[in-house]
Each structure stands twice: as C-alpha cells, then as structure tokens.
Backbone as a printed PyTorch tensor [residue, N CA C, xyz], in Angstrom:
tensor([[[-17.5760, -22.8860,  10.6840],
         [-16.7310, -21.7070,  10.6740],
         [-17.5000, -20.4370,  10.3020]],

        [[-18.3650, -20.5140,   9.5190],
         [-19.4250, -19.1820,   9.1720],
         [-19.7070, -18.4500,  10.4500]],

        [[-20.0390, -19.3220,  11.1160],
         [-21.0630, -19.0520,  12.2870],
         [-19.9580, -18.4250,  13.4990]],

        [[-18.6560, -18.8640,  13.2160],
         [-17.5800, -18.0440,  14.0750],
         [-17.4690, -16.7730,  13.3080]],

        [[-16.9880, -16.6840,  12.2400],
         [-17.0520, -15.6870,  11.5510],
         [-18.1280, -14.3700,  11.4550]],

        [[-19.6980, -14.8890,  11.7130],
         [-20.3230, -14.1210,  11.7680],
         [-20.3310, -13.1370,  13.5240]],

        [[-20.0710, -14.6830,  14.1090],
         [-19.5540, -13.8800,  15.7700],
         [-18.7310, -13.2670,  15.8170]],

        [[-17.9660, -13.1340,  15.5810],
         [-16.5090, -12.1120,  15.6760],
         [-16.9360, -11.1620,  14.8800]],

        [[-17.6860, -10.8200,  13.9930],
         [-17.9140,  -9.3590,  13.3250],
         [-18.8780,  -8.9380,  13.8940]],

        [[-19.9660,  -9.8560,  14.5490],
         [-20.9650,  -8.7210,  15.1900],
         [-20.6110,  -8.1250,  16.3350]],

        [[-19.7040,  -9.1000,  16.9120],
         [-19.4470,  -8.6560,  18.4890],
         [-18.6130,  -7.3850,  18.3100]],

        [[-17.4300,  -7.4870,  17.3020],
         [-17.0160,  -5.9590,  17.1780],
         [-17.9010,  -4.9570,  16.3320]],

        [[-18.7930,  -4.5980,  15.9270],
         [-19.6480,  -3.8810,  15.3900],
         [-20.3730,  -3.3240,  16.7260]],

        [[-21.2280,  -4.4040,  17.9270],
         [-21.3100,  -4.0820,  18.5170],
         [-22.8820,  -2.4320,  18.5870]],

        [[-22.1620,  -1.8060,  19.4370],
         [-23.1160,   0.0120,  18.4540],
         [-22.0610,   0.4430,  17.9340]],

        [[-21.3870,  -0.2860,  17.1160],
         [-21.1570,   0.9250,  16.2450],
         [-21.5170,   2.2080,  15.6760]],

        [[-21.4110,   3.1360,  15.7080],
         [-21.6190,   4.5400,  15.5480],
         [-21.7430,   5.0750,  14.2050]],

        [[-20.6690,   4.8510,  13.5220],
         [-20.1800,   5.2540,  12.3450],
         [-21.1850,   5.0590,  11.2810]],

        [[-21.2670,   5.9890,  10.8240],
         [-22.2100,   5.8810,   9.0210],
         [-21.6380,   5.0010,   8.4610]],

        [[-22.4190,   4.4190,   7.8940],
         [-22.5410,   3.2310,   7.0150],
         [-21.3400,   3.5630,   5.2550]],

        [[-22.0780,   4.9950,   5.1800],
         [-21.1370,   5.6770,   4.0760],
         [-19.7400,   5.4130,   4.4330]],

        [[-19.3060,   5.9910,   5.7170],
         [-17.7670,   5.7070,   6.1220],
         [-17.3830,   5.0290,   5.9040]],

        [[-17.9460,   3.9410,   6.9870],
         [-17.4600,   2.7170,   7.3730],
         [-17.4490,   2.0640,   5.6020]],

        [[-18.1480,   2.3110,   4.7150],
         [-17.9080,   1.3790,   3.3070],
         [-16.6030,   2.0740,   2.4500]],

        [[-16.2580,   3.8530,   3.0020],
         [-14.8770,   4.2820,   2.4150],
         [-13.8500,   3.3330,   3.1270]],

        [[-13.4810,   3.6420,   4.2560],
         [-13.0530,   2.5750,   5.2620],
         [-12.4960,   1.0110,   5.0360]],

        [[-13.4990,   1.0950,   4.1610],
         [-13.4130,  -1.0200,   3.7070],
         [-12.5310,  -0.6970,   2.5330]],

        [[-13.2170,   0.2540,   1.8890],
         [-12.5480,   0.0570,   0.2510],
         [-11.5670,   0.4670,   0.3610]],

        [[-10.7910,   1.5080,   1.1230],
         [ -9.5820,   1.9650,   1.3940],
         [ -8.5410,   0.7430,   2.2180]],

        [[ -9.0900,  -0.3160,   3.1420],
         [ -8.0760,  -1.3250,   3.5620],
         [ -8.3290,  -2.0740,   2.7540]],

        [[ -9.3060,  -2.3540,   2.0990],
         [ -9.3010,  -3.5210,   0.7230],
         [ -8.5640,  -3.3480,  -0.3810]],

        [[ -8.7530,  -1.8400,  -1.1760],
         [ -8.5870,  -2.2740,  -2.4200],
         [ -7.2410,  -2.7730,  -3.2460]],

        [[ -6.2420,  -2.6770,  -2.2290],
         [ -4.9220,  -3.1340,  -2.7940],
         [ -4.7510,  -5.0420,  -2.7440]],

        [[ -5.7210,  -5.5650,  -1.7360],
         [ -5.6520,  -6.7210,  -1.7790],
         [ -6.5250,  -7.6770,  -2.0040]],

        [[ -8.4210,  -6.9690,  -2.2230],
         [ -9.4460,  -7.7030,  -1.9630],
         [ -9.1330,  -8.6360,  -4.0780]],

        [[ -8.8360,  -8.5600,  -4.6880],
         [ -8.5430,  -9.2270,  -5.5610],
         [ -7.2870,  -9.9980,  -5.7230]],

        [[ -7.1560, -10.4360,  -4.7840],
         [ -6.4550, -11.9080,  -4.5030],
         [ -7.0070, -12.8910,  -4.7500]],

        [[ -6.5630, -14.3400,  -4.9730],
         [ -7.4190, -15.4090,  -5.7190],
         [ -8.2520, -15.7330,  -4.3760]],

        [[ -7.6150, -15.8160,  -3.3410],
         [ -8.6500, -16.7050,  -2.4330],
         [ -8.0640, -15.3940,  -1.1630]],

        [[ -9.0640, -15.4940,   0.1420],
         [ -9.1080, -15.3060,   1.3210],
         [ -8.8490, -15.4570,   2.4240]],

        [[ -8.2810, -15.5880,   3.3610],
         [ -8.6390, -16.4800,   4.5600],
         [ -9.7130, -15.8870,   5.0970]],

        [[-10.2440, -16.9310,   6.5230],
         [-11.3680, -16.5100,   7.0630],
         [-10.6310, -15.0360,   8.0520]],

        [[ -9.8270, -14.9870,   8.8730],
         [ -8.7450, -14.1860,   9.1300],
         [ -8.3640, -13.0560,   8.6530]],

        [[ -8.2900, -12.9520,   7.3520],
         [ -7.9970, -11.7150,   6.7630],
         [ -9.2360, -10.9860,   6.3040]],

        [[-10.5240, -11.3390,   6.4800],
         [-11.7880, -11.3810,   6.1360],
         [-12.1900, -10.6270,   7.5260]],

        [[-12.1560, -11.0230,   8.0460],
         [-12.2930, -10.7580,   9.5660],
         [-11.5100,  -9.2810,   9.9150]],

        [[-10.5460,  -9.3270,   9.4420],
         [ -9.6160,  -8.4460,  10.1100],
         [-10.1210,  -7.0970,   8.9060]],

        [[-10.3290,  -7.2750,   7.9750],
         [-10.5920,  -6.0990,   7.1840],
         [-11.7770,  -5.2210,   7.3570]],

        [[-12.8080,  -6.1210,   7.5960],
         [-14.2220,  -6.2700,   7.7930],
         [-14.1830,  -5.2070,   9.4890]],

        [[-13.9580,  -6.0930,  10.3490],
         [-13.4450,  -5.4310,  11.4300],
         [-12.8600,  -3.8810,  11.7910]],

        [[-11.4050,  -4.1670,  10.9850],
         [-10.7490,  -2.8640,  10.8690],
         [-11.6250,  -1.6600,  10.4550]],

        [[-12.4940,  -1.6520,   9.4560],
         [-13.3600,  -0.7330,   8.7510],
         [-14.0570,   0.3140,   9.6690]],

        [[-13.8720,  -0.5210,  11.1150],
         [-15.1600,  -0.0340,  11.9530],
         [-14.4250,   1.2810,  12.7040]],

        [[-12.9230,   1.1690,  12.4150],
         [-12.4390,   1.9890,  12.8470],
         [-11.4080,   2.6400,  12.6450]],

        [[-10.8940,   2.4360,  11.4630],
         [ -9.7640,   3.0020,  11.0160],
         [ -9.8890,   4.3120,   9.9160]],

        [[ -9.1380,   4.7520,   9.5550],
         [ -9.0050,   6.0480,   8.7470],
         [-10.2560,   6.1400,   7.5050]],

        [[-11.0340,   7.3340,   7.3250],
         [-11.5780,   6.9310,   6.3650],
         [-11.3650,   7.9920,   5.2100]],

        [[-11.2430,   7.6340,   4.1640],
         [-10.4640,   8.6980,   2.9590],
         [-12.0490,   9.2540,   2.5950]],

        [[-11.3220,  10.8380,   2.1690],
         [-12.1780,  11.6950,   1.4440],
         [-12.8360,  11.0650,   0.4210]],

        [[-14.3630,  11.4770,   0.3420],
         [-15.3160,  10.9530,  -0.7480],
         [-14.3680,  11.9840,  -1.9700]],

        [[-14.4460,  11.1040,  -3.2020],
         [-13.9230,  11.5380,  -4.2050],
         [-15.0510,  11.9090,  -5.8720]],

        [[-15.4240,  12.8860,  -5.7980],
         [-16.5390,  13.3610,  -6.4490],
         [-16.2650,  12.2270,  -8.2450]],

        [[-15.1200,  12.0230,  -8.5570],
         [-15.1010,  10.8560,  -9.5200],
         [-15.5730,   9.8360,  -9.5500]],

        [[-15.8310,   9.1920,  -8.3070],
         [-16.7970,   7.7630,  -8.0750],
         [-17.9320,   8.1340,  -8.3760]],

        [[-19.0630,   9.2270,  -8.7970],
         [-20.3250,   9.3320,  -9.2690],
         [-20.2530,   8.5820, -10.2910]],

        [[-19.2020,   8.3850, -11.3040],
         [-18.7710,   7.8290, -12.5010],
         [-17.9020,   6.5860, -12.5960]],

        [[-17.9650,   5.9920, -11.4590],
         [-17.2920,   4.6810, -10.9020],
         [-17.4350,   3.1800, -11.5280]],

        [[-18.4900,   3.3670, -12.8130],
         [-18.4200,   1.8890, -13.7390],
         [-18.0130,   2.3370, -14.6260]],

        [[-17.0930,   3.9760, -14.9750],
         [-16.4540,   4.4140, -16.2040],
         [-15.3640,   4.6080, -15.8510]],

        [[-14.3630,   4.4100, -14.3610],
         [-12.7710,   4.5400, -14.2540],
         [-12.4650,   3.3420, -14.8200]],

        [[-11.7060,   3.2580, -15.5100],
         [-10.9810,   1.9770, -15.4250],
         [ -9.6150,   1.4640, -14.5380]],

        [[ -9.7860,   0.6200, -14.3000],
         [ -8.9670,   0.0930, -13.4400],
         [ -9.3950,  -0.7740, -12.2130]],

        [[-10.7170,  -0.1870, -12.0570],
         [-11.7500,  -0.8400, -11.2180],
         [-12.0800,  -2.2670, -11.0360]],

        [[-12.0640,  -2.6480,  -9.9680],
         [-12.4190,  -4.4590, -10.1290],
         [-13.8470,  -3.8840,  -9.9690]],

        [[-15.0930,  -5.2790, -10.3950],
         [-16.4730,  -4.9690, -10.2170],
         [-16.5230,  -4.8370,  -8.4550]],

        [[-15.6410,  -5.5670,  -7.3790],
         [-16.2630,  -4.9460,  -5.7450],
         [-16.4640,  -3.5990,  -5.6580]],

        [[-15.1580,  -2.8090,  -6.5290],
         [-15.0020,  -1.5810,  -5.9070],
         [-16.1870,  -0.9190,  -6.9780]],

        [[-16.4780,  -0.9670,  -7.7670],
         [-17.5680,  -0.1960,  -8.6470],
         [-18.5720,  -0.4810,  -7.5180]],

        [[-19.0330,  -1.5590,  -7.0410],
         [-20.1480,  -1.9890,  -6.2310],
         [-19.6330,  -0.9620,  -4.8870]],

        [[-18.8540,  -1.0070,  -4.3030],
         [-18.8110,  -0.5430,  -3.3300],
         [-18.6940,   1.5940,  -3.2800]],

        [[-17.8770,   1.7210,  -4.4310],
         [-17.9680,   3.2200,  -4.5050],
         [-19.5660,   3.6460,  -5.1370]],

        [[-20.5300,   2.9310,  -5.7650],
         [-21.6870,   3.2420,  -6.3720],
         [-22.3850,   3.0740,  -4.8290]],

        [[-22.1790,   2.6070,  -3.8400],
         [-23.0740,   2.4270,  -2.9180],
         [-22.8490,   3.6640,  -1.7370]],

        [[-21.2080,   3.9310,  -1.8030],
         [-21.0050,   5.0790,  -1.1150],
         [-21.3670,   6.2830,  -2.1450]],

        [[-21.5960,   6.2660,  -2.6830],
         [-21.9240,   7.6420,  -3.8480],
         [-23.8300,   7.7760,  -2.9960]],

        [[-24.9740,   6.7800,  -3.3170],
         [-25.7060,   6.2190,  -3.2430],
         [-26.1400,   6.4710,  -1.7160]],

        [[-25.3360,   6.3580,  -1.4310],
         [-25.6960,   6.9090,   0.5580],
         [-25.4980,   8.2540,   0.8210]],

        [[-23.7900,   9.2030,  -0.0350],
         [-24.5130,  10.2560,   0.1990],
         [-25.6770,  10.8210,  -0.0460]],

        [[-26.3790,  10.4830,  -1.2250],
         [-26.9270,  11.2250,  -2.3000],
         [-28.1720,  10.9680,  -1.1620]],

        [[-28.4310,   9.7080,  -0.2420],
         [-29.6150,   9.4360,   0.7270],
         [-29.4450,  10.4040,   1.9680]],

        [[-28.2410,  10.8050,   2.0360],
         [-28.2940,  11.6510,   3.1110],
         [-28.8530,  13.4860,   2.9510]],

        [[-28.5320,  13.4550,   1.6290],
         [-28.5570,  14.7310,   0.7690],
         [-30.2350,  14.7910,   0.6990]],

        [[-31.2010,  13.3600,   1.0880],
         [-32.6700,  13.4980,   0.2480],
         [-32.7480,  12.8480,  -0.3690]],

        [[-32.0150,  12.3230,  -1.2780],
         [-32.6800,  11.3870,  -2.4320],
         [-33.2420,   9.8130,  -1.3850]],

        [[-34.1860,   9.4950,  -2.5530],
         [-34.8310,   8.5040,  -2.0700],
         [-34.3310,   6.9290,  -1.8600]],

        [[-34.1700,   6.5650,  -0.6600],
         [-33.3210,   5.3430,  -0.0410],
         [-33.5990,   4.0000,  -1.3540]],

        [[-34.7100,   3.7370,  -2.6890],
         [-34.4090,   3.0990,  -3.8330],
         [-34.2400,   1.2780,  -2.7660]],

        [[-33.4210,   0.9920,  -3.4090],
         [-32.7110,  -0.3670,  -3.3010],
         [-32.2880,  -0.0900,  -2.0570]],

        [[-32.1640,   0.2570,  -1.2660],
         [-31.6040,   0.2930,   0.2570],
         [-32.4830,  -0.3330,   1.1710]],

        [[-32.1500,  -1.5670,   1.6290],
         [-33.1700,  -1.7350,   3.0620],
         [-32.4110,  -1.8830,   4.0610]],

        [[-30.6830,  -1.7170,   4.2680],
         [-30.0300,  -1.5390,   5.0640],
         [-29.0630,  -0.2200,   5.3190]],

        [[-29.5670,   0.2780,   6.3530],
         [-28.8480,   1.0970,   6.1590],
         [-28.1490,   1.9240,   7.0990]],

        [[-27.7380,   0.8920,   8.7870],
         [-26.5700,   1.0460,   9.4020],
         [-25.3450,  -0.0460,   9.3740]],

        [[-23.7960,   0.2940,  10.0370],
         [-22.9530,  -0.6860,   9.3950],
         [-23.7660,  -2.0680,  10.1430]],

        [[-24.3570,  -2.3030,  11.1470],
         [-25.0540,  -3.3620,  12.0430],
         [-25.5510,  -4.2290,  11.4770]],

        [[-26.8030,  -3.3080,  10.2840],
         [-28.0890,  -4.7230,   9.6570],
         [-27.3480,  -4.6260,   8.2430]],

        [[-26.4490,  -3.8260,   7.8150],
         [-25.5470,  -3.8650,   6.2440],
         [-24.7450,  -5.1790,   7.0000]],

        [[-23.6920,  -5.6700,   7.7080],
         [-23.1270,  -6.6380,   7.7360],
         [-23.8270,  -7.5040,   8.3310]],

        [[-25.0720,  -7.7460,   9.2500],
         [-26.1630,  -8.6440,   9.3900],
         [-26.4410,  -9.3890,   8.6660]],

        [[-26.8720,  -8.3450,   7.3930],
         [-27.6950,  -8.8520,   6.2570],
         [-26.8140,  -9.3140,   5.2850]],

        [[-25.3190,  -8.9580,   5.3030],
         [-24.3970,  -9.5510,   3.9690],
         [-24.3170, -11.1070,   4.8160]],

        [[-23.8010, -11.1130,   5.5320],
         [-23.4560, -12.4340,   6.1660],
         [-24.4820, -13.2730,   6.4020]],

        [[-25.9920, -13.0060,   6.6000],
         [-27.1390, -13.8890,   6.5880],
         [-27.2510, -14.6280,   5.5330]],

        [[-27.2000, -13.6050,   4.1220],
         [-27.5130, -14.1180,   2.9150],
         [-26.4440, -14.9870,   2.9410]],

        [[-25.0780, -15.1970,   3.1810],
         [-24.0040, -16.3680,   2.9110],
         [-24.3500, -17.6240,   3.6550]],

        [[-25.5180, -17.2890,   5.1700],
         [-25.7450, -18.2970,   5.4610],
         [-26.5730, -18.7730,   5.3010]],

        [[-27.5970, -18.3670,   4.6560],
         [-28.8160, -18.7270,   4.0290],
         [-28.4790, -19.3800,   2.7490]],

        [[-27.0500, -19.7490,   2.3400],
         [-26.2940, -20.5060,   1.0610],
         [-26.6440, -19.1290,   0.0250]],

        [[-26.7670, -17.9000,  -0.1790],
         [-27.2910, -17.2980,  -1.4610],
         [-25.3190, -16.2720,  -1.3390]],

        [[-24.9060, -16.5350,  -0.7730],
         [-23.2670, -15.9790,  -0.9620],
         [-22.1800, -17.1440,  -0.0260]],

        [[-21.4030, -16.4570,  -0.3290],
         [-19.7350, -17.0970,   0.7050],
         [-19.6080, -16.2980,   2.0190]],

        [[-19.5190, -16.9570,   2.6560],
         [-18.9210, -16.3600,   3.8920],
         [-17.4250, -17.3130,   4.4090]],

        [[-16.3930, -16.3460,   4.3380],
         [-16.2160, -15.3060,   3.9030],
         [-15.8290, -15.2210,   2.0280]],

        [[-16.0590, -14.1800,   2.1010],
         [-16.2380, -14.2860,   0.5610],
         [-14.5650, -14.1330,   0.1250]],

        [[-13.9550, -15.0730,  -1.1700],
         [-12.9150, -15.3650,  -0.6900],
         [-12.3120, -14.7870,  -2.4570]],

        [[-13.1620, -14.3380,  -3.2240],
         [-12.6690, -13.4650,  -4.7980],
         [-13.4870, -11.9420,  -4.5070]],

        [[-12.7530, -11.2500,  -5.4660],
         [-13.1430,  -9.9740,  -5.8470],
         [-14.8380, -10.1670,  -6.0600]],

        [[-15.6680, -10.9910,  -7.4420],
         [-16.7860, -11.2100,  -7.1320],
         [-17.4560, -11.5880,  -6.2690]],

        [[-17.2560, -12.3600,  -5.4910],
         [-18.1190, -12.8530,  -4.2610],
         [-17.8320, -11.5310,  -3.4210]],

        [[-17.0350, -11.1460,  -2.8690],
         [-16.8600,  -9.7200,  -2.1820],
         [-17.9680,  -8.7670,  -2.9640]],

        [[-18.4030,  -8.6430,  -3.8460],
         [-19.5290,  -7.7190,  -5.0110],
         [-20.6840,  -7.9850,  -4.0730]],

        [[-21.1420,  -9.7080,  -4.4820],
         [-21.8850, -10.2080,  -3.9790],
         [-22.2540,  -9.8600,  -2.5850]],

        [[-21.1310,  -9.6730,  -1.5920],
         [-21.6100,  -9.8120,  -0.1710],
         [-21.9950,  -7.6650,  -0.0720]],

        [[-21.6610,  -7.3550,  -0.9030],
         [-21.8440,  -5.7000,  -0.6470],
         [-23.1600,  -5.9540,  -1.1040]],

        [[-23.3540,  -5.9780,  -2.2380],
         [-25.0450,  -6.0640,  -2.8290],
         [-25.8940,  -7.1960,  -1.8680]],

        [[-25.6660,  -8.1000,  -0.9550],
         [-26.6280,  -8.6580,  -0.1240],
         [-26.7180,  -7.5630,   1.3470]],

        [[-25.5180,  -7.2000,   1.6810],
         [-25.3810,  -5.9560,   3.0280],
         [-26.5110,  -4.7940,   2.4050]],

        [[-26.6160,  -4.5480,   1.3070],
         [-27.5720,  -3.3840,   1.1330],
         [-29.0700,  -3.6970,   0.8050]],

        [[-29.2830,  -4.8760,   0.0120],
         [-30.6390,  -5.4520,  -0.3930],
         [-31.1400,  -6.4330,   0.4220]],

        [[-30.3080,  -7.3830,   1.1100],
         [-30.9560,  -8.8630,   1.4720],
         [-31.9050,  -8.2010,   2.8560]],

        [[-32.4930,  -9.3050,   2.5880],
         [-33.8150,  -8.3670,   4.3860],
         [-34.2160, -10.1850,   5.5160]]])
C-alpha cells in the first residue's frame, strides 16, 4: 500500500508549480483541525496531501516566527509553520541551512522515501509521525 500511496501523490504533484512555502500553508490550513486524530486512513492522507497542491492558501501570519511559543500548537504544526517561516526567510536571502528540498516535488519525494526506506510511516497516521514526515520532506536526500 505505500507504494500506491506514494503513486497517487506523485502523479498529482506532477509539475506542480506552486512554492513549496504555499503549498506547506495549504497543508496546515486543510490539516490543522484534523491532523491530530488518533489514527489516519491511507485516503484521508492522500486527499489532504493532494488537496494542498491546490486549494486556498491562507496569509503568512507574522506570529508563526514565534511558533514553539503559541500555545495551542500540536508539535506538526510548530514543525510545519517553523518551516514556512524558514522558506520565506530563504526567499528573502537567508541561507537555505537544513534545507535540501526545496520544491513541493523532491519535499514530498523525499518525505515519502524516508517512510519507505522504514525511517517514517507512510502514511503517517498521528500528529507526531506527521512532524516526522515534514522534517524528512525538508532534510532526507
């Protein structure tokens, strides 16, 4: 099932166009009301993941610079608003650091490799493992 899973997200990614920054507001905006559910389906994983590539993406919110001090935060979304903070700041000049991915293409390449390489879940089916698959989309090579 990984291996379906990883087909159905590349094939819609596809060329994707969209900045990587977006496309990660995008996620966190159809995620964050539900990605801390106990478990996943492969389905709803799919469909979120997917959706991202093209649905609405909310205004960057200059408070996420400070995104492991809101509370209320599950650790995905700290991971995921520190990474959109982190991409503008790469677009602005600062130096790409910890980044070796950095369109939505080799960012979900590389999250989903590492799950099949056994070092995450695919699909990742808690709030942590979802952490996990953001921090392998930006580091794993």
């Amino acid at each position: 099932m990984n291996l379906d899973i990883h087909r159905q997200v590349m094939d819609a990614v596809g060329d994707c166009s969209r900045p990587l920054e977006e496309y990660l507001r995008a996620l966190w905006a159809l995620g964050r009301d539900d990605w801390d559910r106990e478990a996943w389906s492969e389905e709803a994983f799919v469909e979120v993941v997917t959706g991202a590539l093209s649905s609405h993406v909310p205004q960057f919110d200059e408070v996420w610079r400070s995104a492991d001090f809101v509370t209320g935060l599950g650790g995905w979304e700290r991971v995921i608003l520190s990474q959109v903070v982190e991409l503008r700041d790469i677009e602005a000049g600062a130096d790409a650091g910890r980044w070796n991915n950095l369109s939505v293409a080799t960012y979900l390449e590389c999250a989903m490799a590492a799950a099949l390489d056994g070092v995450g879940e695919l699909p990742p089916r808690t709030g942590d493992q979802l952490a996990d698959f953001l921090i392998h989309g930006q580091r794993y090579e």
